[in-house]
C-alpha positions as CSV (number, residue, x, y, z in Angstrom):
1,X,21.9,4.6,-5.3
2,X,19.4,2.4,-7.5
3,X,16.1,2.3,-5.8
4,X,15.3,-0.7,-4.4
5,X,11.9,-0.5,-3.2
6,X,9.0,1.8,-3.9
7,X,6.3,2.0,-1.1
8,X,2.6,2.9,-2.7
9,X,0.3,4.5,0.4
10,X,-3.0,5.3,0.1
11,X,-6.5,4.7,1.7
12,X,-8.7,1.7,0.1
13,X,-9.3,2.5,-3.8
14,X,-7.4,4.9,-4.2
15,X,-5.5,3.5,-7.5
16,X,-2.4,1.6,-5.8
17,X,-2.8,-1.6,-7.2
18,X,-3.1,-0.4,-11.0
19,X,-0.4,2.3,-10.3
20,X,1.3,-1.0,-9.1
21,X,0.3,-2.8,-12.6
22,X,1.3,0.4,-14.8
23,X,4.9,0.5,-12.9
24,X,5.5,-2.8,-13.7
25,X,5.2,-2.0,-17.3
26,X,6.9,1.2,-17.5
27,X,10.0,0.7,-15.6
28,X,13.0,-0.8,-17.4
29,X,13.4,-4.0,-15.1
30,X,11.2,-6.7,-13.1
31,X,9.9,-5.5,-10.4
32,X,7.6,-7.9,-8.1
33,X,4.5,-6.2,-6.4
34,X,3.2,-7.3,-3.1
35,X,0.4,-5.2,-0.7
36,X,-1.5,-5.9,1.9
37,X,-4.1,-7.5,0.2
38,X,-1.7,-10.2,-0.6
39,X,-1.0,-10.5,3.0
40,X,-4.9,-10.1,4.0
41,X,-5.3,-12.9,1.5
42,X,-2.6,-15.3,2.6
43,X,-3.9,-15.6,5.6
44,X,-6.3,-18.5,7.7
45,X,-9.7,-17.2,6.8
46,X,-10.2,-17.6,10.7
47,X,-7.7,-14.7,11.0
48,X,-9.8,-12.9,8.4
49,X,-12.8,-12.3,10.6
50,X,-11.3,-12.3,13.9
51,X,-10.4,-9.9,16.7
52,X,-7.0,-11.4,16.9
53,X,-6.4,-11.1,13.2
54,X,-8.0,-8.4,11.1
55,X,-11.5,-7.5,10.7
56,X,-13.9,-5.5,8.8
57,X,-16.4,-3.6,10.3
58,X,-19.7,-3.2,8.4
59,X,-19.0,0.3,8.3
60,X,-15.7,0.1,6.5
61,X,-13.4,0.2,9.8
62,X,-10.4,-2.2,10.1
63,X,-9.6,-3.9,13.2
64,X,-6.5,-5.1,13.6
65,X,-5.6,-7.4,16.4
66,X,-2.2,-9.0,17.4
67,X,-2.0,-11.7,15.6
68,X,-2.4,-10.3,12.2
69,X,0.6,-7.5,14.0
70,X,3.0,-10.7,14.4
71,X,2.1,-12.0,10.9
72,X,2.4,-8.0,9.4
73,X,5.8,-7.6,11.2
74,X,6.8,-10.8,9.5
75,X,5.4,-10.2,6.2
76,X,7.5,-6.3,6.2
77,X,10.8,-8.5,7.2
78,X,10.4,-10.9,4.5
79,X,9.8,-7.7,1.7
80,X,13.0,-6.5,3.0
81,X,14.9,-9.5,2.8
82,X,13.6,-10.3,-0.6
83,X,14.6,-6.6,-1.6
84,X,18.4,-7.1,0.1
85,X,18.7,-10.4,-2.0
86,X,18.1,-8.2,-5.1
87,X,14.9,-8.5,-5.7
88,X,13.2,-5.1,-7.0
89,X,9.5,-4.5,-5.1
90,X,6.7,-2.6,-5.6
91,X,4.3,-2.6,-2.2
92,X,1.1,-1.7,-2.1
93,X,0.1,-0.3,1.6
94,X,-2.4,0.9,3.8
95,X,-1.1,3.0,6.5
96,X,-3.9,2.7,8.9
97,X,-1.8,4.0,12.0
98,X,-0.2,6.6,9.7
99,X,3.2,7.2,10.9
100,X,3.7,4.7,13.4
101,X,2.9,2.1,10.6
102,X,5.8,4.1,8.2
103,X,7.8,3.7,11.2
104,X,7.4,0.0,10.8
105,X,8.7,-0.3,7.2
106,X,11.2,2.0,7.7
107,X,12.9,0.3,10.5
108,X,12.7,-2.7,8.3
109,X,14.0,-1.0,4.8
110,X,16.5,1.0,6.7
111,X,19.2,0.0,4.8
112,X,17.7,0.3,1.5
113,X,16.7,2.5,-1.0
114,X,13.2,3.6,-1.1
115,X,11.2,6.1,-2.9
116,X,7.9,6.9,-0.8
117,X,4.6,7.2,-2.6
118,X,1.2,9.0,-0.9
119,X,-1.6,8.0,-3.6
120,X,-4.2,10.2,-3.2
121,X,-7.7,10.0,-3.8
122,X,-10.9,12.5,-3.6
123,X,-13.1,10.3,-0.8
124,X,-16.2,10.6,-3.4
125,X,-14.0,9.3,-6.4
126,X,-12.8,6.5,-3.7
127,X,-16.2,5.7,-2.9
128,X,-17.1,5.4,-6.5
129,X,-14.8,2.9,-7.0
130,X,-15.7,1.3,-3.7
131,X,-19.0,0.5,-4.6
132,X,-18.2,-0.1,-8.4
133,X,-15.7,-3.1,-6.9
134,X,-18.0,-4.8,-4.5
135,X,-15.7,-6.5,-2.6
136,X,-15.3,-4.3,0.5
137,X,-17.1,-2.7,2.9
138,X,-19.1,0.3,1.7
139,X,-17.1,3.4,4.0
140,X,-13.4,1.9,3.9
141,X,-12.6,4.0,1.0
142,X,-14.1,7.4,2.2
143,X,-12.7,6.7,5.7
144,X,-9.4,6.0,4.6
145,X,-8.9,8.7,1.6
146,X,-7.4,11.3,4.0
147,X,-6.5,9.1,7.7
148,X,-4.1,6.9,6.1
149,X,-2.2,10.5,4.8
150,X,-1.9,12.2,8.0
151,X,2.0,12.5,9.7
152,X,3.0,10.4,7.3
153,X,6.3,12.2,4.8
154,X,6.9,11.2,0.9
155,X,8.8,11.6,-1.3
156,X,6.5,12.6,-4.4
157,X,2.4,12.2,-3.9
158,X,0.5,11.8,-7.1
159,X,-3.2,11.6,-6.7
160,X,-5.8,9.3,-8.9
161,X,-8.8,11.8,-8.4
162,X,-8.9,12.8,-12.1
163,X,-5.3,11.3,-13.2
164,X,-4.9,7.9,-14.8
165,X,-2.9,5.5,-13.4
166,X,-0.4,4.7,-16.3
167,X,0.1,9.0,-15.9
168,X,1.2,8.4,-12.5
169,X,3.6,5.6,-12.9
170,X,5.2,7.4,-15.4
171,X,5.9,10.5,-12.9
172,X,6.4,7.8,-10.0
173,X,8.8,6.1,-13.1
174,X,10.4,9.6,-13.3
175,X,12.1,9.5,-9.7
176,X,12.9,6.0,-9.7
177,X,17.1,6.1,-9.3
178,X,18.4,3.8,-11.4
């Protein structure tokens, strides 16, 4: 069965996004990418820095309140409707409650075909990249390197530490069924 979705995980810098990028370029067809920055992004910037929405401790932690859950939940149905209308998606996650937020997108890609992805990253490289970025917290990275990982089951992990990106689309490229 032709893979319909491939779901990036992987703590805050850890190389998703340009895995994302380099996926798009290697595999054969059009494939849209969407993560939880787009969603982050999307929303009311009241919901950005609010304890019913999502917020951003100065430490790097990530509150996540119920309104940004309603939104999320939403968000995940959408991804899955796009991808049962034919539509060939890349996302780029988080997994901040490790399995129970797998669970989520499994219940809504039941259906389909997905290839898991755990994108690891040393918490020093992660850092690295943190700071080199600017635009998050200094601590997100090196707090999520490892928690985002833990309970949660793949199908291939490929890890950014010392391995390029376009290296690990190809491999990720590798298992795609087509």
């Amino acid at each position: 069965m032709t893979t319909a979705v491939i779901v990036l995980n992987g703590g805050s810098s850890s190389g998703k996004s340009g895995i994302a990028r380099c996926l798009q370029a290697v595999l054969p067809d059009p494939w849209l990418a969407l993560g939880t920055d787009t969603l982050v992004d999307s929303m009311p910037a009241a919901l950005r820095a609010s304890d019913t929405g999502i917020e951003f401790a100065p430490d790097g932690e990530v509150i996540i309140g119920p309104e940004f859950r309603t939104l999320e939940a939403a968000w995940i149905e959408g991804i899955a409707a796009m991808a049962r209308a034919g539509a060939r998606i890349i996302v780029d996650e988080v997994f901040l409650g490790g399995p129970a937020s797998q669970r989520r997108w499994r219940d809504a890609l039941h259906d389909l075909p997905v290839l898991w992805i755990g994108v690891h990253c040393d918490a020093t490289v992660a850092a690295g990249r943190e700071l080199a970025r600017g635009d998050r917290p200094i601590g997100m990275a090196a707090s999520q390197a490892d928690a985002v990982h833990r309970g949660v089951t793949y199908d291939l992990e490929v890890d950014t530490s010392h391995t390029e990106s376009i290296e690990c689309a190809r491999v990720i490229a590798g298992r795609v069924a087509r």
